[in-house]
C-alpha positions in Angstrom: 101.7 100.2 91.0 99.3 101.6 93.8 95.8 103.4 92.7 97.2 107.0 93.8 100.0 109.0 94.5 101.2 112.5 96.3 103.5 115.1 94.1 104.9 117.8 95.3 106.6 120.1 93.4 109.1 123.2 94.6 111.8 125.2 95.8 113.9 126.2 98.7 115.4 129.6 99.9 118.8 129.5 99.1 120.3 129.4 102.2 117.9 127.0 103.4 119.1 124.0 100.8 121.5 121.9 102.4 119.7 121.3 105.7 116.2 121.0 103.7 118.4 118.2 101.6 119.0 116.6 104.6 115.6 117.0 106.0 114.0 115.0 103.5 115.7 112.4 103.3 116.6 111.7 107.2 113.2 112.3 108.1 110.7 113.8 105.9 110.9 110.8 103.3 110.7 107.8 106.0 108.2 108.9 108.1 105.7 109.3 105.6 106.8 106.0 103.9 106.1 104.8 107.7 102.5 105.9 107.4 99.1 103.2 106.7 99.3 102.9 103.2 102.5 104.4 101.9 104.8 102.0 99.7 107.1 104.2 98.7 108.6 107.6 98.4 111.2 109.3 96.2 113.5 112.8 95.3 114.1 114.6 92.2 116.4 117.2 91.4 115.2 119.2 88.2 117.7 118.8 85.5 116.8 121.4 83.1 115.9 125.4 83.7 112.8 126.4 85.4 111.3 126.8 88.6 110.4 124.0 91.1 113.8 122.5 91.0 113.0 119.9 93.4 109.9 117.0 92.7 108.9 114.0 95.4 106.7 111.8 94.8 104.6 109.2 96.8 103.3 105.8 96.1 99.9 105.0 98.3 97.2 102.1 98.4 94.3 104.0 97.8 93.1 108.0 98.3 91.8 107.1 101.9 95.5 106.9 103.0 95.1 110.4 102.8 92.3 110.9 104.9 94.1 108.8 108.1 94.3 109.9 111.2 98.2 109.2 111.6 98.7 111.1 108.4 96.4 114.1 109.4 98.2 114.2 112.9 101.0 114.8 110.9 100.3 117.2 109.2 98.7 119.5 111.9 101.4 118.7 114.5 104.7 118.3 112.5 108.1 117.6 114.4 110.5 120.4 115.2 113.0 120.1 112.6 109.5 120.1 109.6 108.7 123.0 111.6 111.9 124.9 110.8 111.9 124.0 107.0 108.3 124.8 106.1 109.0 128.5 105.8 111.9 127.6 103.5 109.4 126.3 100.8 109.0 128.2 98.2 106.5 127.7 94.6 104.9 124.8 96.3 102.6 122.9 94.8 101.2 119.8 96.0 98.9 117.1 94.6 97.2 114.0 96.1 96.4 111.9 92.9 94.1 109.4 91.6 96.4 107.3 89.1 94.2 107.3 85.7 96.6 105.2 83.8 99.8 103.3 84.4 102.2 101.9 82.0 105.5 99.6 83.6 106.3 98.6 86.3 110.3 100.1 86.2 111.1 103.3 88.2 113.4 105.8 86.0 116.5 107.3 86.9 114.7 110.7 85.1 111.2 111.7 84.6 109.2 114.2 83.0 106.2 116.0 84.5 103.9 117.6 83.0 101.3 119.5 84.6 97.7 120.7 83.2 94.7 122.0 83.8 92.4 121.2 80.7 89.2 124.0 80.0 86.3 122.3 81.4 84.0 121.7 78.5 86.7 119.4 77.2 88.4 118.1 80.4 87.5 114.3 79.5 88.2 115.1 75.5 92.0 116.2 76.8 92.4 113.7 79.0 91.9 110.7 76.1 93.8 112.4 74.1 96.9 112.7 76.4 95.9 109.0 77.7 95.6 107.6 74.5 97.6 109.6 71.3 99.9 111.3 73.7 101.3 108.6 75.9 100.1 105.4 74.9 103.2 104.1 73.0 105.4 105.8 74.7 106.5 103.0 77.0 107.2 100.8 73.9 110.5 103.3 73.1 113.7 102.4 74.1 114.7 103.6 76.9 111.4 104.1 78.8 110.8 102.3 81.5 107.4 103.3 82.6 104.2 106.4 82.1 101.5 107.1 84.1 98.7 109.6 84.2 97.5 111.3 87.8 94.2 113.3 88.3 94.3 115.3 91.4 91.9 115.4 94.3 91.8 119.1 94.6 89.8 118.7 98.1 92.6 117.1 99.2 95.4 118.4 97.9 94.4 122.1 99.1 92.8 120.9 102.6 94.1 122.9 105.2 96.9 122.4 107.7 99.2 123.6 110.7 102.0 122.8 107.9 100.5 124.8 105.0 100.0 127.7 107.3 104.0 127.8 108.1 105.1 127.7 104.3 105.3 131.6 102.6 102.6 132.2 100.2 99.7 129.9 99.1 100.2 126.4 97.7 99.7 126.4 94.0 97.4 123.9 91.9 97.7 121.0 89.9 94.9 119.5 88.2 96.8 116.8 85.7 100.6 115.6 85.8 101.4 113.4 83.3 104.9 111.4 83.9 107.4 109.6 81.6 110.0 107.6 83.7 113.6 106.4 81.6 116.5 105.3 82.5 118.6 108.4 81.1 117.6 111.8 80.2 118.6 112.1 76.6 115.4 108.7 76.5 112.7 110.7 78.5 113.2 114.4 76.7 112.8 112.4 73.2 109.9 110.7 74.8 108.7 114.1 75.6 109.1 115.5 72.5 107.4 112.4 70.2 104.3 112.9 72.6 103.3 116.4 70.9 102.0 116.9 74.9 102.9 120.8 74.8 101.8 121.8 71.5 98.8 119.4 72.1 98.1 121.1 75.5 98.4 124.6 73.4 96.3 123.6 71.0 93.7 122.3 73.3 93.7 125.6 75.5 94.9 123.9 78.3 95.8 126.2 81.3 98.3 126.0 83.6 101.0 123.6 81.6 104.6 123.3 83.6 107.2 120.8 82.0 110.1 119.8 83.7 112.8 116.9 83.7 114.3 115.6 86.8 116.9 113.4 87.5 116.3 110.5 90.8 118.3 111.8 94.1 116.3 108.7 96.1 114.1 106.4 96.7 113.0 104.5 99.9 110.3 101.9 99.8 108.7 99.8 102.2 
């Protein structure tokens, strides 16, 4: 597992889908997997009701990958066709992430995200908790094939770009996403449940919580 990651969470205007589907996965997906750093990337379709039906994550060395050149080009002088699909985003939220703790090594067919933002008296008091009570055996049930819990660099994830300025409406924030990776969903959503992460969040005040399960549409490594 690398020491950070890139999530981005969202949806697409409805007329927009197919050709953003194809998007991602002809281009989007392998050129940044073709970028300094990048190890993999992969595409979720969100399995239960809510918003941000679609989820990709990104596998990365380190938090510098972020900060190269051949990265930032991209993003301030994307191709045509990424051109033509940023105004399709909609609910975006994106997160460059330092990973705080890993569990397995096994991708999952589903995952569970959970996003937070903890009050900042207790931000490292929540964060043990959800590291420790919250996820820690987790990966020991059957079914479960790995957990992990990301930090966001919120300088990062909200820097400015040519890109950001083509999407409708600002990019939303995520401060904490913690994931639970299975290899079916019935596995992650009991997961979910025997981790007590949304009452726990409640009951710590956290701010900003978005749960959502998501099945694998694909995966591309280097």
């Amino acid at each position: 597992m690398s020491d950070a990651a890139m999530a981005v969470w969202g949806d697409v205007e409805p007329g927009a889908e197919p050709e953003f589907n194809e998007w991602y996965h002809r281009q989007h997906v392998p050129e940044r997997v073709g970028m300094p750093g990048w190890r993999a990337g992969r595409r979720y379709r969100r399995v239960d009701r809510g918003r941000h039906r679609y989820l990709a994550l990104y596998e990365v060395d380190s938090l510098t990958c972020f900060d190269d050149p051949v990265y930032r080009h991209a993003l301030d002088h994307p191709t045509d066709w990424t051109t033509r699909m940023m105004p399709s985003f909609r609910n975006f939220v994106r997160a460059t992430c330092r990973v705080r703790l890993v569990a397995g090594e096994v991708v999952g067919g589903y995952l569970a995200s959970v996003r937070f933002d903890p009050p900042e008296p207790e931000r490292e008091a929540v964060v043990r908790w959800i590291g420790g009570e919250a996820l820690h055996d987790l990966r020991e049930r059957p079914g479960i094939t790995r957990v992990q819990l990301w930090e966001a660099d919120s300088g990062r994830s909200l820097a400015p770009t040519a890109e950001q300025t083509m999407r409708t409406g600002p990019d939303g924030r995520a401060a904490f996403a913690a994931i639970i990776e299975g290899t079916d969903r019935a596995a992650v959503e009991a997961a979910l449940v025997a981790s007590a992460i949304g009452p726990g969040l409640a009951a710590r005040n956290a701010r900003d919580v978005e749960t959502g399960v998501y099945q694998l549409m694909f995966a591309l490594t280097r």
